[in-house]
C-alpha positions as CSV (number, residue, x, y, z in Angstrom):
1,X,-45.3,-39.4,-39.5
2,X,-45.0,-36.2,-41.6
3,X,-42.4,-33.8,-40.4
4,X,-44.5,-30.9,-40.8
5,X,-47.8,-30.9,-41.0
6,X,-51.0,-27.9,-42.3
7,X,-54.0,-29.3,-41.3
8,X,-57.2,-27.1,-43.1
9,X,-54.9,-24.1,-42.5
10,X,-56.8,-20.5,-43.0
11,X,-56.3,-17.0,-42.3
12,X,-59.2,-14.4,-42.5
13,X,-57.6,-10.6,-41.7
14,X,-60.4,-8.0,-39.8
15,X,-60.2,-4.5,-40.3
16,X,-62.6,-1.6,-40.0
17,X,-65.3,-3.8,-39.8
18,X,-64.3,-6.2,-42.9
19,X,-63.4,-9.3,-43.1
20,X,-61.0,-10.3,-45.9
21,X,-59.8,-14.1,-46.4
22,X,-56.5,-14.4,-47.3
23,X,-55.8,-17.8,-47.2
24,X,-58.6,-20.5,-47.6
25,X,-58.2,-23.6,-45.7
26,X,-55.2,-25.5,-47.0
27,X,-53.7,-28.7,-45.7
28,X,-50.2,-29.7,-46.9
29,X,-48.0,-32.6,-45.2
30,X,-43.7,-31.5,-46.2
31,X,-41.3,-34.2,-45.6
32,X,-37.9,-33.3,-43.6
33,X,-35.5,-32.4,-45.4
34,X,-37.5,-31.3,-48.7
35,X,-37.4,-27.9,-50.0
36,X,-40.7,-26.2,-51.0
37,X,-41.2,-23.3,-52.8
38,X,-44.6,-21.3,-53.0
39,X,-45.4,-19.5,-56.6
40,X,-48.2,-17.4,-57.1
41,X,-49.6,-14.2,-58.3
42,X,-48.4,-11.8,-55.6
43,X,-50.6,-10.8,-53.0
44,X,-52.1,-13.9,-53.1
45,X,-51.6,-15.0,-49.5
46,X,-48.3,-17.7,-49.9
47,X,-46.2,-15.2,-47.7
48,X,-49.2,-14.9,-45.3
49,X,-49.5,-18.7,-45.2
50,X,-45.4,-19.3,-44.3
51,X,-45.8,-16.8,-41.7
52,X,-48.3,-19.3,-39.6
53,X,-45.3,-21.5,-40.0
54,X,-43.6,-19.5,-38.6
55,X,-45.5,-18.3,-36.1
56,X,-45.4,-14.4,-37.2
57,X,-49.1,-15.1,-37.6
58,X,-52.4,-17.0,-36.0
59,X,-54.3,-19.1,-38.3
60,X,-57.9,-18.4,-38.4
61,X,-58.5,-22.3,-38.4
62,X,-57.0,-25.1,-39.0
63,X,-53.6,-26.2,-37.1
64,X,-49.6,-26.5,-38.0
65,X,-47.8,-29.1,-36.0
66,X,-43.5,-30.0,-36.3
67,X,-43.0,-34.3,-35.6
68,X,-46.6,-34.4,-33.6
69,X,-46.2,-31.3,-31.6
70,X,-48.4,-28.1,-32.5
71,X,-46.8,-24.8,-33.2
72,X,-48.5,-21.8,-32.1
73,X,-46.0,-19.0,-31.5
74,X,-42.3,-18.6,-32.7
75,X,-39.3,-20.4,-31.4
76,X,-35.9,-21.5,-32.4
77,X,-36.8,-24.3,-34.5
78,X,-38.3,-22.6,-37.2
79,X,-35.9,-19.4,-38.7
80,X,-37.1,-17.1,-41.2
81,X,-35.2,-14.9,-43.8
82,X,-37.3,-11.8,-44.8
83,X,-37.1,-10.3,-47.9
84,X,-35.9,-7.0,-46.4
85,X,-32.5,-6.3,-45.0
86,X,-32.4,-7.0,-41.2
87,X,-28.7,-6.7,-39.7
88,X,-27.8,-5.2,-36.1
89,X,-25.5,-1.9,-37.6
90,X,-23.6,-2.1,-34.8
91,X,-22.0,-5.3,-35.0
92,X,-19.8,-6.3,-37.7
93,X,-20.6,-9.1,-40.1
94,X,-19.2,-12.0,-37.7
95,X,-20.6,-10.3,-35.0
96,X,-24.4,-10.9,-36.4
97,X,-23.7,-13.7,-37.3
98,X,-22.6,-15.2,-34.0
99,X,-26.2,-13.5,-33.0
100,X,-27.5,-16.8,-34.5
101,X,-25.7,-19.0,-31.9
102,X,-27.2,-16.9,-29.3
103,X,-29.1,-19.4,-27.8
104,X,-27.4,-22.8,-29.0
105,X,-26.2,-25.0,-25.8
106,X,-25.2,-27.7,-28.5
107,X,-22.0,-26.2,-29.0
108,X,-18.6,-25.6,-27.3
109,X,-16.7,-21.8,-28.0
110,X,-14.1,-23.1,-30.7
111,X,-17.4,-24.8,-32.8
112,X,-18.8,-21.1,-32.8
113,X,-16.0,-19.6,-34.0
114,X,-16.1,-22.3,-36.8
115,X,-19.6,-22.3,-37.0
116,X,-18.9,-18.6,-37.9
117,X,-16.2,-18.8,-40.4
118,X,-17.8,-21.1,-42.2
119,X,-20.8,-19.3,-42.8
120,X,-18.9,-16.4,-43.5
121,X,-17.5,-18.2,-46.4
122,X,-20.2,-20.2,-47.3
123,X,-22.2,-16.5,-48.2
124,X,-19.3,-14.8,-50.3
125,X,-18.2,-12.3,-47.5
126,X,-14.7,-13.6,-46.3
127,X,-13.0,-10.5,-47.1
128,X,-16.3,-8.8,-44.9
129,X,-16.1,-10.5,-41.7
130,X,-15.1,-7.7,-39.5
131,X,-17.1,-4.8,-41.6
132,X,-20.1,-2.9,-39.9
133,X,-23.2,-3.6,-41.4
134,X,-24.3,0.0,-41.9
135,X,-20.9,-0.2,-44.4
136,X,-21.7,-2.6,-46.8
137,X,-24.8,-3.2,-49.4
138,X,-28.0,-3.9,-49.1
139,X,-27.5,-7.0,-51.0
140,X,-24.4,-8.2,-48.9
141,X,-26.6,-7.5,-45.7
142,X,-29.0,-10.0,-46.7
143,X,-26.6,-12.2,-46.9
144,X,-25.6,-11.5,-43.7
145,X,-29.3,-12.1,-42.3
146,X,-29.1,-16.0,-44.2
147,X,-26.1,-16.8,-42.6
148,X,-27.1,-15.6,-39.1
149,X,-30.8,-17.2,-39.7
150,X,-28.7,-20.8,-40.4
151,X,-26.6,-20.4,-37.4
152,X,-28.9,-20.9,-35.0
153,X,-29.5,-24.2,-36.8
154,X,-33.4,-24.4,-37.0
155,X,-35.2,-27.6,-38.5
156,X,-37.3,-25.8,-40.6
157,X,-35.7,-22.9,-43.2
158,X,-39.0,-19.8,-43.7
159,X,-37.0,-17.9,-46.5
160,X,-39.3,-14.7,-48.4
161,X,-37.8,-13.7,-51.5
162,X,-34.2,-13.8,-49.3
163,X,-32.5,-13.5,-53.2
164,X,-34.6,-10.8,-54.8
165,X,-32.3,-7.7,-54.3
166,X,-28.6,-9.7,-55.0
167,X,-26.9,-9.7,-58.3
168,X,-27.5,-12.1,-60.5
169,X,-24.5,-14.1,-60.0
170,X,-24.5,-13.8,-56.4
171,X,-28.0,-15.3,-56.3
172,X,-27.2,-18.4,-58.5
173,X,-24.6,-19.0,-56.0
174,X,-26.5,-19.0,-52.6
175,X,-29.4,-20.9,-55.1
176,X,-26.4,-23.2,-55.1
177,X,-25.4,-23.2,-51.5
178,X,-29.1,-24.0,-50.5
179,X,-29.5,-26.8,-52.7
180,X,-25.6,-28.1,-51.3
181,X,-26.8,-27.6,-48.2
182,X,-29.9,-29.4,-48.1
183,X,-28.0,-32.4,-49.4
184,X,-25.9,-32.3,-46.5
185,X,-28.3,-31.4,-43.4
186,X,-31.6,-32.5,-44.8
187,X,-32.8,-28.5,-43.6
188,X,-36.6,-27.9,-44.2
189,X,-37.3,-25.4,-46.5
190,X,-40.3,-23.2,-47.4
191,X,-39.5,-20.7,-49.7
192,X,-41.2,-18.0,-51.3
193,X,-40.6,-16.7,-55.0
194,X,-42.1,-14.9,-58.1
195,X,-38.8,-16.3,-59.7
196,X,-40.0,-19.1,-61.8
197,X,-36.5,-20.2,-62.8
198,X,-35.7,-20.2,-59.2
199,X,-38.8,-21.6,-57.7
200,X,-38.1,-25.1,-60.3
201,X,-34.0,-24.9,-59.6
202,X,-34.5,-25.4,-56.0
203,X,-37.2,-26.6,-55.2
204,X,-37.8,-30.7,-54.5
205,X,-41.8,-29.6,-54.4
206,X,-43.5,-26.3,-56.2
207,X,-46.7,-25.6,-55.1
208,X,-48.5,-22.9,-57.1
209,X,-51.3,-21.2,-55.5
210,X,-54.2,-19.3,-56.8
211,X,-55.0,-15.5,-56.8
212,X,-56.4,-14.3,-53.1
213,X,-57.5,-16.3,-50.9
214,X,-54.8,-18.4,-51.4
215,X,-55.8,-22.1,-52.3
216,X,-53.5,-24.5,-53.9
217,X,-54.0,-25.1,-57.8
218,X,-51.0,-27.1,-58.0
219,X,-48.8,-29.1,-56.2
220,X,-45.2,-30.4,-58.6
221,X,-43.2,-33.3,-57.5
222,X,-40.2,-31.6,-59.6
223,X,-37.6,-34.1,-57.9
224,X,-39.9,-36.7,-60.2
225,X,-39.2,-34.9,-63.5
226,X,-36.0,-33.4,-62.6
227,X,-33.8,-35.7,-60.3
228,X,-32.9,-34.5,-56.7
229,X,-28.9,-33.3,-58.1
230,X,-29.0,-29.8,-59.1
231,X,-26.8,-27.3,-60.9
232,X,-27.4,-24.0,-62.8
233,X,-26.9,-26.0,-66.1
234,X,-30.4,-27.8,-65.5
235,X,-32.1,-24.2,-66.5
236,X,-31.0,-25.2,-70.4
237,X,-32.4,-29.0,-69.6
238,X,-35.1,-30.0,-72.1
239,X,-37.0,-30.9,-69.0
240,X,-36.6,-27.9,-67.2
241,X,-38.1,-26.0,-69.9
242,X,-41.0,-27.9,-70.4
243,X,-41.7,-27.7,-66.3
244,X,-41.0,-23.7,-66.7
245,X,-43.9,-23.4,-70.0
246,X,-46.0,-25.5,-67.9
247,X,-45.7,-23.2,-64.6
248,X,-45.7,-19.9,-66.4
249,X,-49.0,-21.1,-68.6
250,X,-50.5,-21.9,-65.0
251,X,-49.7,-18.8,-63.5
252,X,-51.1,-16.8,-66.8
253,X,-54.1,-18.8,-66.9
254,X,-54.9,-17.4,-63.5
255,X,-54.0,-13.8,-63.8
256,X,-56.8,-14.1,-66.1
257,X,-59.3,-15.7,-64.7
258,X,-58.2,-12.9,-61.5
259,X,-58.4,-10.2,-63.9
260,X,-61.7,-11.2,-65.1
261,X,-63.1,-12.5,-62.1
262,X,-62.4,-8.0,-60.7
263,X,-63.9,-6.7,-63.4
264,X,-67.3,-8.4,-63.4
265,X,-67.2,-7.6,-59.3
């Protein structure tokens, strides 16, 4: 049995008497433990789709179940990263993060505080841990939001452009820690890029979808092509660079055909 599971997924928004389809029914069956990044033009409705993951929103049709059961509204299991800032200013950085245990029974008081620490280090902000959040950057709060959104331990990892605002060397290395990480607790991932570099470097399975509605025009095993051990070295991998031509042509190709398809509307 598939661990997670879109069966003919849509999503059709109403407004003012419109109707507007954003994502056409989709059906998509993710392993556990594999990490999946959605590419596309933006606007095209991938966020829209990982939100019904996540429960944020209510398909149209079409049904998501986790190991059998069907999802319909949020709940600890599946944890999402948005692609803005979100940290409680009034606690410090240990302080959110412990927010993310909230509602764990699994573990005793001394795990926590481990729990805690190690997160704390595993996002670069050791020297941080007892900083307000309304003190430090933007790009160090988002940090703060991963590490809280992986305390509370969910199966499944929703992440929306969680890198786009760090430096560049701060994203390789939580790129890094992801990939380490799914090694080592086989965490469900759905992530969402424009980063084609990024979307290839982490992801076990690339899905590229079309201009809105949303429908899938590809679906990449890259652990086939690229081997399931990662590193930021594999960007300058003959392989890699043949996978990133081939993604960027595909994403061209349909800008086009958008862009031509609007102009003859």
């Amino acid at each position: 049995m598939s661990h997670l599971v879109l069966d003919q997924v849509a999503k059709t928004f109403r407004s003012d008497g419109r109707e507007v389809q954003a994502v056409t029914p989709i059906s998509l069956k993710i392993a556990k433990g594999q990490i999946v990044t959605f590419l596309g033009p933006s606007g095209c409705g991938k966020t829209t789709l990982m939100r019904m993951v996540g429960g944020l929103e209510t398909p149209t049709k079409g049904q998501i179940s986790l190991d059998g059961a069907s999802l319909e509204g949020p709940d600890r299991r599946r944890g999402m990263v948005f692609q803005s800032y979100s940290a409680f200013p009034w606690l410090t950085v240990a302080g959110n993060i412990r927010m993310g245990l909230k509602y764990r029974t699994d573990i005793c008081a001394a795990a926590r505080d481990e729990i805690v620490k190690g997160l704390i280090a595993t996002v670069g902000l050791t020297s941080f841990e007892d900083s307000y959040t309304n003190r430090i950057s933007g790009g160090m709060r988002q940090r703060v939001a991963i590490a809280r959104t992986l305390a509370a331990d969910p199966d499944v990892l929703l992440m929306d452009e969680p890198f786009g605002a760090l430096d560049a060397l701060t994203r390789e290395h939580l790129q890094t820690k992801l990939m380490e990480l799914n090694q080592t607790s086989a965490k469900t991932t759905i992530f969402v890029t424009h980063d084609v570099e990024e979307a290839i470097l982490i992801a076990n399975r690339l899905i590229i979808f079309s201009a809105r509605p949303a429908r899938v025009l590809e679906d990449i095993d890259v652990d086939a092509t690229l081997g399931t051990t990662r590193d930021q070295a594999l960007r300058d991998a003959p392989a890699f660079l043949d996978m990133r031509r081939h993604v960027q042509k595909v994403i061209r190709t349909e800008y086009a055909r958008a862009e031509q398809e609007a102009a003859h509307v």
